[in-house]
Residue, then its C-alpha position, 0 to 999 in steps of 0.5 A: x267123173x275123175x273129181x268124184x273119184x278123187x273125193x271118194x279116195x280122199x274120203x278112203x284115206x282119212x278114215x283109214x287114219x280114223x280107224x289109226x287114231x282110235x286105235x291108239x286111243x284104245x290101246x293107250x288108255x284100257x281101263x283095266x276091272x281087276x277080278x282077282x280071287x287068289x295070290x294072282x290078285x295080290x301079284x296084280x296088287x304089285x304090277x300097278x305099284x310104282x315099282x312096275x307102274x301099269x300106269x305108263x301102258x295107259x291102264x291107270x285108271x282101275x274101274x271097279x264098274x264093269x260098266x266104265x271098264x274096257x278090260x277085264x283082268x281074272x286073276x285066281x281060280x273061278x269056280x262053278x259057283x262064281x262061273x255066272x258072276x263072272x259072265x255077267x260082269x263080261x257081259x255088263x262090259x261095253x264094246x270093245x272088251x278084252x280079256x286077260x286071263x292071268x295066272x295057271x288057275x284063271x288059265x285051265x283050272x291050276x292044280x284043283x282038279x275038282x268037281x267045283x273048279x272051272x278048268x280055265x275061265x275061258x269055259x264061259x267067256x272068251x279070253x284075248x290074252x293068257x299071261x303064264x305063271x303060278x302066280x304071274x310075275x308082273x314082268x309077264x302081267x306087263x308083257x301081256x298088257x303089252x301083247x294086248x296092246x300089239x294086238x288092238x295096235x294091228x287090229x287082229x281078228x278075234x275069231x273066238x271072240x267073234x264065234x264065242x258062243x257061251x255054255x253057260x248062259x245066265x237065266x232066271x231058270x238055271x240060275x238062282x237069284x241070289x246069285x246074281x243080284x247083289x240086292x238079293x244077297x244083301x237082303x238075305x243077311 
C-alpha cells in the first residue's frame, strides 16, 4: 500500500515538472503572425530589427500561416470589412493561441469613430495582452511580449479566453464568399 502511494506521488511530482517544462517551452518560443494594417505595422517593423531584437524573447521565427503561428500580433485599425478575416485567421491558429492587441485603434477603435470601424478587435476575438499607444513604441510592444510571457510562465487562467463566445460567427450565410476565400478574390480579377 505505502509503495503504491510512493508510485502515485512520484508520478505527481514529474508531471508537475512536465507541465514546467513546456511552460518554458512555450513561452520561449512564440511564433509571432504580424496582422498589421496601419502605422502599428510599421512600429511592429522596428521592434523585430536589431535595434529592439524580439528575437531574444524566443519570438524570432514570424510565420505568416495562421496555421504554423501560436501569436497573433494585430496592429492597426480592424474594420467591419476586415472583422471576418480576422476571426478566421484566429480560428485557423492552433492551441494554444494568444492574442496581442497592439496600438489605440486595434485596442478600442483609435480616433475613428465610425459606422465601418470595429471599436477594439476584441469585439470579435478574445485578446490576452493589450499594448498602449498611438502607435506603441517598441519598448511597450516589448513589455507586452514580456507580460504574455509572465503570464504563460504562471499559467494564469483566461476566463475570456475560456468564455469567449464570438458575435461574429463566420458562415456561408451572413458572410460572402469573396470575403473569405482568397481563391474567390483572385478568380474575380
Amino acid at each position: 500500500m505505502i509503495q503504491a502511494e510512493d508510485e502515485m506521488a512520484k508520478s505527481i511530482v514529474f508531471s508537475t515538472q512536465l507541465d514546467a517544462i513546456a511552460a518554458w517551452g512555450q513561452r520561449n518560443s512564440l511564433w509571432p503572425l504580424p496582422y498589421g494594417t496601419a502605422c502599428c505595422g510599421i512600429e511592429l517593423m522596428s521592434v523585430m530589427g536589431p535595434k529592439y531584437d524580439l528575437a531574444r524573447f524566443g519570438a524570432e521565427v514570424v510565420r505568416f500561416s495562421p496555421r504554423q503561428a501560436d501569436l497573433l500580433l494585430v496592429a492597426g485599425t480592424i474594420t467591419e470589412k476586415m472583422a471576418p478575416i480576422l476571426v478566421r485567421i484566429y480560428q485557423q491558429m492552433l492551441e494554444p493561441k494568444y492574442v496581442i492587441s497592439m496600438g489605440a485603434c486595434a485596442s478600442s477603435g483609435g480616433f475613428y469613430r465610425a459606422y465601418h470601424v470595429l471599436q477594439g478587435c476584441d469585439k470579435v476575438i478574445p485578446v490576452d495582452v493589450y499594448v498602449p499607444g498611438c502607435p506603441p513604441t517598441p519598448e511597450a510592444v516589448l513589455d507586452g511580449v514580456m507580460t504574455l510571457q509572465k503570464m504563460i510562465k504562471d499559467r494564469s487562467p483566461r476566463p475570456w479566453k475560456e468564455n469567449w463566445q464570438s458575435p461574429f460567427e463566420i458562415n456561408e450565410k451572413t458572410v460572402p464568399s469573396s470575403l473569405t476565400s482568397t481563391r474567390t478574390v483572385t478568380q474575380q480579377r
